[in-house]
C-alpha positions, 0 to 999 in steps of 0.5 A: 463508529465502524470497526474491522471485520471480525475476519481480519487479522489481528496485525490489521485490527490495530490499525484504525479502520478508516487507515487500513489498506482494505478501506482505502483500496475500496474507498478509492475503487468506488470513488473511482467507479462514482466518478466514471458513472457519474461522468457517463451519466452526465454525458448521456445526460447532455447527449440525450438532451441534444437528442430529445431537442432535436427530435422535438425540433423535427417534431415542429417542422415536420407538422408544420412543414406537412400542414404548410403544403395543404393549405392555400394561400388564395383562401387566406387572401380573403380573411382579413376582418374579425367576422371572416370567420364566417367564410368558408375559406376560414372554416376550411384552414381552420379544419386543416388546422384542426385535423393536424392540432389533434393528430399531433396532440396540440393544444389550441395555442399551439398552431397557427398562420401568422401573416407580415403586416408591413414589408419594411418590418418583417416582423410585424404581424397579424394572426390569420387562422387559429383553432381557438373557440374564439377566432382573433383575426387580424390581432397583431403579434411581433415575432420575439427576437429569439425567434426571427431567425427562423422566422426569416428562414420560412417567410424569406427563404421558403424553408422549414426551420425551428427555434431553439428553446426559448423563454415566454410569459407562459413557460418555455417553447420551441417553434417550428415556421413554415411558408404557406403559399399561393397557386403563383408559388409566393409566400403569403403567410407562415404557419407557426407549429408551438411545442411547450417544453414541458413535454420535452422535459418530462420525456427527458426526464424518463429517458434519465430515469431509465438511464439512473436505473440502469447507471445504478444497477451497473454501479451497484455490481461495480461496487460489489465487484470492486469490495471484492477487488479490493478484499482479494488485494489487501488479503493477500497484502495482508497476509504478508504483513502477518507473515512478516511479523511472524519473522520478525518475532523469531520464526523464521521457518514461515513461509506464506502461499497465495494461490493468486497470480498476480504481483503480490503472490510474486512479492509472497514469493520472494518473501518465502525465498528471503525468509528460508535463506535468512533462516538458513543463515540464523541457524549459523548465528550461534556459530558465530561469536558475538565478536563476530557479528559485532564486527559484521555489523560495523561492515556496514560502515566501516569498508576496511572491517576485514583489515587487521587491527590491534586492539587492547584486550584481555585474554582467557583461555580454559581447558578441561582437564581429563577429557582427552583420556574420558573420549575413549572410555564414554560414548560418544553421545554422553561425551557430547552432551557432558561437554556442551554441558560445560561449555555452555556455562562457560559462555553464560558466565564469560558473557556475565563479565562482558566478555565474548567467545571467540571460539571453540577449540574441542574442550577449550575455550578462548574468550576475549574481554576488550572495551573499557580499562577494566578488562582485565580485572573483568577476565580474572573475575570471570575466570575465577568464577569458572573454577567455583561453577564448573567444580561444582558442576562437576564434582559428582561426575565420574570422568573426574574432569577439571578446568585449567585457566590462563589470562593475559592482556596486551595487544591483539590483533584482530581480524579476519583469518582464512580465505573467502570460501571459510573465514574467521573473525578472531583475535591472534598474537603474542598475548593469545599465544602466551595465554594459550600456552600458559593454560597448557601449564596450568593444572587442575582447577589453576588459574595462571596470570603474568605477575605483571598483571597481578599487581594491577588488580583491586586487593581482593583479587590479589589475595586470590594468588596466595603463591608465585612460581616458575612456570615453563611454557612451551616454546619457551625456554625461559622460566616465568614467575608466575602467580597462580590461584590455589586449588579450590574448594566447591564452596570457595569464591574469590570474594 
C-alpha cells in the first residue's frame, strides 16, 4: 500500500493518503490532463481519418481522372472477344494501364475499364482492358450498390468521382470512376482506379503514432507539471493547517510566511492577522475573572448578557494585614512578588472550592461562590483554609503580614459596571458591601460571618466559631453580634 511522503508533516501523515488534499488535487489535475489529451486525441483521430480519406480519395480520382484522358475510346470499340487481346488497340490500353498501375504502385486488380452491357441497366457491365497476366475480356461484373453513385456520376454526368470505404469479399476499398471517351466526345467506358484500404489504415495508423508520441510526451510534461502544481498548492494548505494546530495547542505567537502570491498566502496572511490579535487578547485572559469569561461566553446566546441581574451567591472578601505599612519599608519588586506570592494561593484554593475571583483590589481579594444551595458553606471552608495556608506561608516571612476575612451571602447583582471604553463584569450590593466592611473589622488571621449564617453551616464548621461579638462596621452605626473564628495556629485546621 502507498504511504505519505517522508517529507510531509506529521499533521498530514495522519490522514490516510488516498484522503489528503495533495493526492486528491493530483488526482483530479492528471485525470484532468488524461481527459483533455485523450479528447485531443480522439478528435485528431477522427480529423485525421477524414483527412488521410480524403486524400485517398483524390488519390483515386486523380489517377483515374489522368489516365481516363490518354486512352481512346475508338480503341475500345474493337475489343470486344476473349482473343482481342491480340489486337494492337488492346496492347496499347493495356501499356497505359500499365504505365499508370506501376507509377502509382497499383497492383494488377487494382485498375481497369469496365464497359455498360445493357442501357436499361446501367450497372450491368463487361470488363474491357486489365493489366492481368491472364486478360478476361468480356467478363461480366455488376457495380456493387455502394458504389453506383459514383458510379452514374462518371458514366452519365462525365465527372471524376470516388466512393467511400466499402466492404468486399477481399477486404475493404475505395474507388475512384472515370469516363473514357470517343473522338465524338461520348462516354464509351469508365476507368475503375481501386485502392485497398489497408494502405490507407497503415498510413493511418503511423500518422496516430506519431500524434501518441507526441500526446504522451505533452502529457508526461503535464503530469510533472501538474504534481508540481499540486505540491505548491496543498504545501502551503498544508502549512496552514500546521500552523493552526500550532494555535490551537496554546502557541499563539505563530505566525506563518508563504513566499507565494496566490489566495492561499493571502488565507496565511489573515491567519497571522487573527493569530496576533487572539494572542493579543489571550494575554488578557488571566486579567479576567473566570466569572467573566463565563458571562462572555453566554453572549453568545444570552443578547441581554450585560444587563443587571440578581443572583444568590456567597461573598469572601480577604485582606493582608500590614501590607500597607511593609509598601514603604520593601522594594518595590520584592513587595510585588511577596504579594503575587499571596495572591496566587488564594485564588488556587478560592477555585479548589468552586468559587471564582471576581477581582483584585491592591491586597484584597474578592471572591464570589454562586451555583448550587452549598455555596456558603463552600466559602467558609475556603476561607478557613486561607487563614491555615497563608499562615503557613507567611510565618517566617519578616513583614509580619496577616489575612483578615469576611463571608456573607444573599443577593447580589451582578453585571457589567463601567463604560464601553472600560467594563467590568462584577458583582455589587448590600451583601458585598457589608462583606467588605466586615473584613475592614476583622483582625488578624479573624474570619467574620453574620450569625445568621452561622447556624445554617454543618457542626464542624460551627465549632470553628468558639465566640460571638459585637462588631461595628463602617457606615454602621448599629453594633453587629458576630461570630468570629479564633486566632489560629500553623498547624490548626478547621476539620
Amino acid at each position: 500500500m502507498a504511504s505519505a511522503s517522508p517529507h510531509t508533516s506529521p499533521f498530514a501523515r495522519r490522514i490516510k493518503w488516498w484522503r489528503q488534499l495533495r493526492f486528491r488535487a493530483a488526482l483530479a489535475m492528471i485525470g484532468l490532463s488524461l481527459l483533455v489529451t485523450g479528447a485531443l486525441f480522439v478528435t485528431n483521430y477522427v480529423l485525421g481519418r477524414a483527412e488521410l480519406l480524403n486524400q485517398f480519395q483524390m488519390r483515386v480520382e486523380t489517377i483515374a481522372g489522368t489516365g481516363a484522358v490518354a486512352l481512346r475510346g475508338e480503341d475500345l470499340a474493337v475489343i470486344e472477344f476473349q482473343l482481342d487481346y491480340l489486337t494492337d488497340e488492346f496492347q496499347q490500353a493495356r501499356d497505359i494501364l500499365e504505365a499508370i498501375r506501376t507509377r502509382n504502385e497499383l497492383n494488377e486488380q487494382e485498375i481497369y475499364i469496365l464497359r455498360p452491357v445493357d442501357e436499361a441497366d446501367p450497372f450491368e457491365t463487361e470488363f474491357v482492358v486489365m493489366t492481368a497476366a491472364e486478360p478476361y475480356i468480356a467478363n461480366r461484373y455488376r457495380i456493387r450498390e455502394a458504389n453506383r453513385q459514383a458510379y452514374l456520376q462518371a458514366l452519365r454526368g462525365g465527372g471524376v468521382s470516388s466512393t467511400d470505404i466499402y466492404e468486399s469479399d477481399v477486404g475493404e476499398w475505395i474507388s475512384g470512376y472515370a469516363p473514357i471517351r470517343d473522338e465524338a466526345g461520348d462516354i464509351v467506358a469508365v476507368l475503375e482506379v481501386d485502392q485497398q484500404v489497408q494502405r490507407y489504415d497503415r498510413a493511418l495508423r503511423e500518422k496516430l503514432l506519431i500524434e501518441a508520441l507526441v500526446t504522451g510526451a505533452a502529457l508526461l510534461v503535464a503530469m510533472m507539471a501538474v504534481l508540481f502544481l499540486a505540491g505548491r498548492l496543498t504545501d502551503g494548505i498544508e502549512r496552514l493547517a500546521v500552523a493552526m494546530k500550532r494555535f490551537e495547542r496554546g502557541e499563539t505567537n505563530v505566525q506563518l510566511e508563504l513566499k507565494s502570491q496566490d489566495e492561499i498566502a493571502a488565507m496565511a496572511e489573515t491567519f497571522n492577522s487573527m493569530a496576533y490579535s487572539v494572542g493579543e487578547k489571550l494575554k488578557l485572559l488571566p486579567f479576567v475573572s473566570r466569572f467573566t469569561a463565563s458571562a462572555v461566553e453566554k453572549s453568545r446566546y444570552l443578547e441581554n448578557w450585560l444587563e443587571g441581574h440578581e443572583v444568590e451567591a456567597a461573598v469572601l472578601v480577604t485582606d493582608v494585614r500590614g501590607f500597607t505599612r511593609s509598601s514603604a519599608d520593601m522594594a518595590p519588586a520584592e513587595l510585588l512578588r511577596r504579594l503575587n506570592d499571596l495572591l496566587a494561593l488564594q485564588t488556587e484554593v478560592v477555585h479548589a472550592h468552586g468559587g471564582d475571583v471576581d477581582k483584585f483590589m491592591g491586597d484584597s481579594v474578592l471572591a464570589v461562590f454562586s451555583g448550587g444551595g452549598d455555596a456558603l458553606e463552600r466559602a467558609v471552608r475556603c476561607a478557613c483554609e486561607l487563614m491555615s495556608r497563608v499562615q503557613k506561608q507567611t510565618h517566617e516571612w519578616p513583614q509580619g503580614w496577616a489575612l483578615g476575612a469576611a463571608v456573607n451571602h444573599g443577593k447580589v447583582v451582578v453585571g457589567a459596571v463601567g463604560s464601553t471604553a472600560r467594563r467590568d463584569y462584577t458583582v455589587i450590593g448590600d451583601v458585598v458591601n457589608q462583606a467588605a466592611h466586615l473584613c475592614g473589622a476583622a483582625g488578624a488571621w479573624e474570619l467574620l460571618l453574620p450569625p445568621t449564617h452561622w447556624v445554617r453551616l454543618p457542626p464542624e464548621l460551627q465549632a470553628y466559631f468558639p465566640a460571638e461579638v459585637p462588631v461595628k462596621t463602617k457606615h454602621r452605626e448599629d453594633a453587629v453580634m458576630m461570630r468570629t473564628h479564633q486566632r489560629c495556629g500553623i498547624t490548626q485546621t478547621p476539620w
